[in-house]
C-alpha positions as CSV (number, residue, x, y, z in Angstrom):
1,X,-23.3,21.8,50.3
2,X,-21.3,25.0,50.9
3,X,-19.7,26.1,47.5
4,X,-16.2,26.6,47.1
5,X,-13.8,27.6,44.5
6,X,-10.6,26.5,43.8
7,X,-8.6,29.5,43.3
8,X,-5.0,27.3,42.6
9,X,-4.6,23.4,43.0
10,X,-0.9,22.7,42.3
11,X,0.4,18.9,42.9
12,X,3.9,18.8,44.1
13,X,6.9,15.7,43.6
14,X,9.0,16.1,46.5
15,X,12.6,14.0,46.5
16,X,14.4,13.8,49.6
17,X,13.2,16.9,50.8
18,X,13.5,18.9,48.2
19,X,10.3,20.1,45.6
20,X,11.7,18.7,42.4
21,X,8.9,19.6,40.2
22,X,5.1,20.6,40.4
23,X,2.2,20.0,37.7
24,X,-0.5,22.9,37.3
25,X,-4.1,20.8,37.9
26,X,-7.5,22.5,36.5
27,X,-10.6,21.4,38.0
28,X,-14.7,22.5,37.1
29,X,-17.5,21.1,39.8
30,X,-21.0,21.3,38.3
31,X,-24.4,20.7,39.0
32,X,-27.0,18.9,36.0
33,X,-27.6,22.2,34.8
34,X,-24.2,23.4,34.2
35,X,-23.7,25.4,37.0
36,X,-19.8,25.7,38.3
37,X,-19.8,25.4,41.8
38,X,-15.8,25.0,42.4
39,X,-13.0,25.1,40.5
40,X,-9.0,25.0,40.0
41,X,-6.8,27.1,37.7
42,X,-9.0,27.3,34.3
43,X,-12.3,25.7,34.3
44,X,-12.8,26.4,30.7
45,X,-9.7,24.9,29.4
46,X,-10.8,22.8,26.6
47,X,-9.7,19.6,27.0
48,X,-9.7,16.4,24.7
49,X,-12.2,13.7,26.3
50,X,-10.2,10.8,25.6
51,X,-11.3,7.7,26.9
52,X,-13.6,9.8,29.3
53,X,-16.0,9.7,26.5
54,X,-16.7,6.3,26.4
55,X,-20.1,6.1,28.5
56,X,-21.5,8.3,25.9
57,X,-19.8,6.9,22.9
58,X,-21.4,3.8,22.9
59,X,-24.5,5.1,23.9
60,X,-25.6,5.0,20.2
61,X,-25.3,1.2,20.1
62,X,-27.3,0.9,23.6
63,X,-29.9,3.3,22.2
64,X,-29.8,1.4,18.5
65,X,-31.1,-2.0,20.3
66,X,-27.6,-3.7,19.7
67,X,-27.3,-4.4,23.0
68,X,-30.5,-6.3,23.3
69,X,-30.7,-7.9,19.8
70,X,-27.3,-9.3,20.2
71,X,-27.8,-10.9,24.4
72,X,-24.9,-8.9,25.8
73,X,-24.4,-9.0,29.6
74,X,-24.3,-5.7,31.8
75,X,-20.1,-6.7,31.7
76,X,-19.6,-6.0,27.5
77,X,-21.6,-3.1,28.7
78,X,-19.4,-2.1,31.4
79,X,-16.2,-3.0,28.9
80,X,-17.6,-0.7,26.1
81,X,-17.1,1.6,28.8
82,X,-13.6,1.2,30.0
83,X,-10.2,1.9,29.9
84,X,-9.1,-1.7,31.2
85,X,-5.7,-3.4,31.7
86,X,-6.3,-6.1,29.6
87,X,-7.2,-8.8,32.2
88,X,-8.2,-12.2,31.4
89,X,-11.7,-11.0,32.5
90,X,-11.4,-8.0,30.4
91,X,-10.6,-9.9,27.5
92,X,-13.6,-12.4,28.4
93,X,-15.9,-9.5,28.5
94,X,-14.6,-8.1,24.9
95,X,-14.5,-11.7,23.2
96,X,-18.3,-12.9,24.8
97,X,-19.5,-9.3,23.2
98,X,-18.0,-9.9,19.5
99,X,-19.3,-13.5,19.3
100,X,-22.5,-12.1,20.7
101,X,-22.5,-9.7,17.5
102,X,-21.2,-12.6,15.3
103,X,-17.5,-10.3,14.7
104,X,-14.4,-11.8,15.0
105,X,-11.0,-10.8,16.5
106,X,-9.4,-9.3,13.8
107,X,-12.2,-6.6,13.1
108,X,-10.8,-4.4,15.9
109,X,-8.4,-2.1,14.5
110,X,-7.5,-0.4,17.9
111,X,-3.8,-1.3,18.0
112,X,-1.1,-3.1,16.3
113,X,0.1,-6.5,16.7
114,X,-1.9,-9.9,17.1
115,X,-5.8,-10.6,17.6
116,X,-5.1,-11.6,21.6
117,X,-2.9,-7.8,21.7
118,X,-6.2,-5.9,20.5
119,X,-8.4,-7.8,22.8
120,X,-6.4,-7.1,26.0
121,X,-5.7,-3.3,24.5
122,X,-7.4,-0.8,27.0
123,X,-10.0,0.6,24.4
124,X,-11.3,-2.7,22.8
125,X,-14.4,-2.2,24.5
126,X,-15.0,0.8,23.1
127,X,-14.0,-0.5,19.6
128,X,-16.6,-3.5,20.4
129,X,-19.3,-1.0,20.8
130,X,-18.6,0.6,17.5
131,X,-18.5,-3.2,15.7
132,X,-21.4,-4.0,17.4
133,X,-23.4,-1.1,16.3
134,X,-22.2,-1.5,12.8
135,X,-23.2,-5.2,12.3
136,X,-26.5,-3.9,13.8
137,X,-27.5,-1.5,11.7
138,X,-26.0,-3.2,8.0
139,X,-23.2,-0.6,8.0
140,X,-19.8,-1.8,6.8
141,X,-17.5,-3.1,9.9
142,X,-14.3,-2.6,8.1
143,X,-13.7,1.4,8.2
144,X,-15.4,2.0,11.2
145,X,-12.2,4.7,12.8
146,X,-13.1,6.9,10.1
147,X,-14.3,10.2,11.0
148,X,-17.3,9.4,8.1
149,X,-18.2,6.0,9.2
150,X,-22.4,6.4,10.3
151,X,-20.7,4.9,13.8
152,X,-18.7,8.1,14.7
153,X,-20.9,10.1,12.8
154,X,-23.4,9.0,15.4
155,X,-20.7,9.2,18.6
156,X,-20.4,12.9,17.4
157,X,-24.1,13.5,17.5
158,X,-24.5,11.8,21.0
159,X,-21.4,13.8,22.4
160,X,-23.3,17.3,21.0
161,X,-26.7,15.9,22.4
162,X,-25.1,15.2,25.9
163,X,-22.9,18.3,26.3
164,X,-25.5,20.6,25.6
165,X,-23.1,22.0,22.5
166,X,-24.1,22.4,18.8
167,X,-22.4,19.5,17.4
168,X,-20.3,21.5,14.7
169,X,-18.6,23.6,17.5
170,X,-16.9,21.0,19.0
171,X,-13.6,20.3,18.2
172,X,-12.2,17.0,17.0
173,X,-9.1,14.9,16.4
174,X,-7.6,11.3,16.4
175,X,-7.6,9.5,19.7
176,X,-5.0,7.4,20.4
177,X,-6.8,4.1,19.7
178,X,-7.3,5.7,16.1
179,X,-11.2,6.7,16.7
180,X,-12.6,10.1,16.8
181,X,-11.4,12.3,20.1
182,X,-13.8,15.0,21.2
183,X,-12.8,18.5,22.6
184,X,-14.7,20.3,25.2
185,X,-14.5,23.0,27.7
186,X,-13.8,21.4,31.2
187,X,-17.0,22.7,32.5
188,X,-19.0,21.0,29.6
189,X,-17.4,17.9,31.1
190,X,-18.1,17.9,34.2
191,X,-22.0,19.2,33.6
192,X,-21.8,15.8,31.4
193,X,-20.7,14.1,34.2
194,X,-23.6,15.5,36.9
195,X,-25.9,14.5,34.2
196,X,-24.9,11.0,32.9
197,X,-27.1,8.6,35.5
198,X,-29.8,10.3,33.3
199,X,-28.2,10.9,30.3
200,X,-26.8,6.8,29.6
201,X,-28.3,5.0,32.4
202,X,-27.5,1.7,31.7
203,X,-24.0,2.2,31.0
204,X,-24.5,4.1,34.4
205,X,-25.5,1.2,36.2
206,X,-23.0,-1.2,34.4
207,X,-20.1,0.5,35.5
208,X,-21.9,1.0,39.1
209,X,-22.2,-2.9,39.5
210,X,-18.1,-3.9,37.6
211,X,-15.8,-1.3,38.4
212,X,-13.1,-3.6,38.4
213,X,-14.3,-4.3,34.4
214,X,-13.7,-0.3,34.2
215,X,-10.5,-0.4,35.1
216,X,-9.0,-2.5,37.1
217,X,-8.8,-3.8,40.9
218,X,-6.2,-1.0,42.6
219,X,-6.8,0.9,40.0
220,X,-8.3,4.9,40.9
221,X,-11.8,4.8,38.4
222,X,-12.5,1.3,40.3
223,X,-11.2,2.0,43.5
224,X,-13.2,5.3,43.7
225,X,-16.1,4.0,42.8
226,X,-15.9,1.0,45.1
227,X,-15.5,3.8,47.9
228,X,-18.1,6.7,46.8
229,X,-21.5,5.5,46.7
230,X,-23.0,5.6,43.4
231,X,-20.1,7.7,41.8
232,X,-19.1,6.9,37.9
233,X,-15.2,7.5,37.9
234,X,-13.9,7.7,34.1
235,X,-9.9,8.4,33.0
236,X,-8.7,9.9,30.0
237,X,-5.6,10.1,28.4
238,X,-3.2,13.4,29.3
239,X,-4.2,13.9,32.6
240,X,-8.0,13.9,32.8
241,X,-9.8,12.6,35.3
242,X,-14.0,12.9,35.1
243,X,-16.2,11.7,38.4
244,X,-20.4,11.7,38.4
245,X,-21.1,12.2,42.1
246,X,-25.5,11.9,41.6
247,X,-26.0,11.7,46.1
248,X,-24.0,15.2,45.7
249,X,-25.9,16.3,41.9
250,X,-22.6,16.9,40.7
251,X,-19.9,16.2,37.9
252,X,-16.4,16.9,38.2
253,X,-13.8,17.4,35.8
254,X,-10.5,17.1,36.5
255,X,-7.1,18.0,33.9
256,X,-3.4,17.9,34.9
257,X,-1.8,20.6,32.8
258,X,0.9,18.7,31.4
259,X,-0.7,15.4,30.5
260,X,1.3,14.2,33.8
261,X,-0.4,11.4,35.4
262,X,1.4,11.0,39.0
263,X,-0.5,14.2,39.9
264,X,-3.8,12.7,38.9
265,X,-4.1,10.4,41.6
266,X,-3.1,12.9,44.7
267,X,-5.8,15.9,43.0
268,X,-8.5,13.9,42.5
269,X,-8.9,12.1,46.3
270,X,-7.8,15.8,47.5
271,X,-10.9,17.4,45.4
272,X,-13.2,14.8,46.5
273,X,-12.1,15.0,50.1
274,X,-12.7,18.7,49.8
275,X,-16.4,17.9,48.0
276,X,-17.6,14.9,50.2
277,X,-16.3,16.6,54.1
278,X,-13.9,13.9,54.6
279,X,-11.6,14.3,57.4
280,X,-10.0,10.5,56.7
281,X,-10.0,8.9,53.6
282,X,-11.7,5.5,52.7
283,X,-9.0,2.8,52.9
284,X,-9.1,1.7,49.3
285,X,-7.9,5.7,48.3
286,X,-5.4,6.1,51.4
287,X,-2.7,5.1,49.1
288,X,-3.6,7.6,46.4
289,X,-3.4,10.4,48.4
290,X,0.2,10.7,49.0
291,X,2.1,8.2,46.3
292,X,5.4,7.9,46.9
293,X,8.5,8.2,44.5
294,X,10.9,4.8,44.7
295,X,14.1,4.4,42.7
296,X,15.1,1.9,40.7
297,X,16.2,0.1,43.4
298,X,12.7,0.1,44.9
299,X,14.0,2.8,47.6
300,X,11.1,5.1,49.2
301,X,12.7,8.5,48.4
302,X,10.0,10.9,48.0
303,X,6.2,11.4,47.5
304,X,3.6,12.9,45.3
305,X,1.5,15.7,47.1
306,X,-1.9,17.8,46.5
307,X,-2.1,21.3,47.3
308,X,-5.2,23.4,47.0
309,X,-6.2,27.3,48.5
310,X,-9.2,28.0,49.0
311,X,-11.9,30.6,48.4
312,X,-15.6,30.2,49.8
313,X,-18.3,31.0,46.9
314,X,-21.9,31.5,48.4
């Protein structure tokens, strides 16, 4: 593949004619080793992970045995890994993986409100994965947000182990599920990204074989990997989109500016159309490529566009 560089990806909202506004995108392409092959705006923006970092997250309960001790199917897997929309077969998935572990409803402490509210909640899977681990390995289940519980002790280690960065330079916060949020260069993303077929396999082929569990049907993570062979497509909050391409041996990382998600949708089919030689898109990303704007009415009165110059890199 021909390198190229994105020297400026801009994503414009256009209402009757007229540009109304325009979201800033910053994009990193890498290879396994952490090479940057292309990129958009600042490819070293540090960026919070988000949900993004949920393949690797529960990577310590894969690697602990939890997963096999406990009979869970390749779908709590592919949960543990999603940002859902709280489907009946999403809340399936979360409720078969806490009986599995012998937990109950009201352990997850990922939202307000009643037990059938945290099991639809897009990041009960990931909270499963830290219960799971828990009752595993004898450590308490009631605590398990806090930054000191052994179960984000150990998501912190496995986030330093898989972005190649000692683990007490990386930055950290509070997600908005209440669990530990990592921060990373966008480049350290995406080189976790090329790598993570090797890095977490099995979530790998999880998500591979239920990306509607991942997200949703219609939804872009499900939809592109329904479309890009073997591609791992993973959202996080604030704008940040991260896609394992292994046929290419490449990881992209992909951050809106402003947080703003109607530009997510346009950049990322317009990055992987540049990446992949597409001159027509597959059918189930046609519609992401130029989203339109309705009223309230339901009126068609604008649309949501990528824009991206170029600059060849040898």
């Amino acid at each position: 593949m021909t390198s190229v560089r994105y020297a400026l990806m801009t994503v414009a909202v256009v209402r009757g004619g007229i540009e109304e506004s325009r979201h800033q995108v910053h994009v990193a392409v890498c290879t396994p080793d952490g090479t940057l092959v292309a990129s958009a705006g600042d490819p070293n923006r540090l960026t919070t992970l988000r949900s993004a970092a949920k393949p690797f997250q529960s990577h310590p309960m894969v690697a602990s045995g939890a997963l096999d001790a406990f009979g869970m199917d390749e779908e709590v897997l592919a949960v543990c890994c999603a940002s859902h929309v709280g489907t009946d077969e999403h809340a399936d998935a979360v409720r078969r993986g806490l009986a599995a572990a012998g937990l109950t409803e009201d352990l997850l402490q990922n939202t307000l409100g009643t037990t059938d509210e945290r099991v639809r909640h897009n990041c009960s899977g990931n909270h499963l994965a830290f219960l799971a681990h828990s009752a595993h390995e004898g450590w308490p289940v009631h605590g398990y947000r806090d930054p000191n519980h052994p179960s984000q002790v150990a998501a912190l280690d496995q986030m330093a182990r898989s972005a190649r960065i000692e683990r007490e330079d990386i930055s950290t916060c509070t997600d908005g599920c209440g669990v530990v949020c990592f921060a990373l260069p966008l480049q350290a993303s995406a080189a976790m990204y090329a790598r993570l077929p090797q890095e977490v396999p099995r979530q790998a082929a999880a998500m591979r074989a239920h990306p509607q569990i991942v997200r949703g049907p219609g939804e872009l993570d499900t939809e592109v990997m329904r479309a890009v062979r073997g591609s791992i497509s993973k959202a996080g909050a604030e704008g940040l989109t991260c896609i394992s391409l292994p046929d290419q041996e490449l990881g992209l990382a992909l951050r809106v500016e402003d947080g703003g998600w109607r530009a997510v949708e346009p950049a990322v089919v317009s990055v992987l159309s540049q990446l992949l030689g597409w001159d027509s898109l597959p059918s189930g990303l046609a519609r992401f490529r130029r989203p339109v704007v309705r009223n309230s009415p339901g009126d068609i009165v604008g649309f949501v566009e990528a824009s991206v110059s170029l600059a060849t890199v040898s």
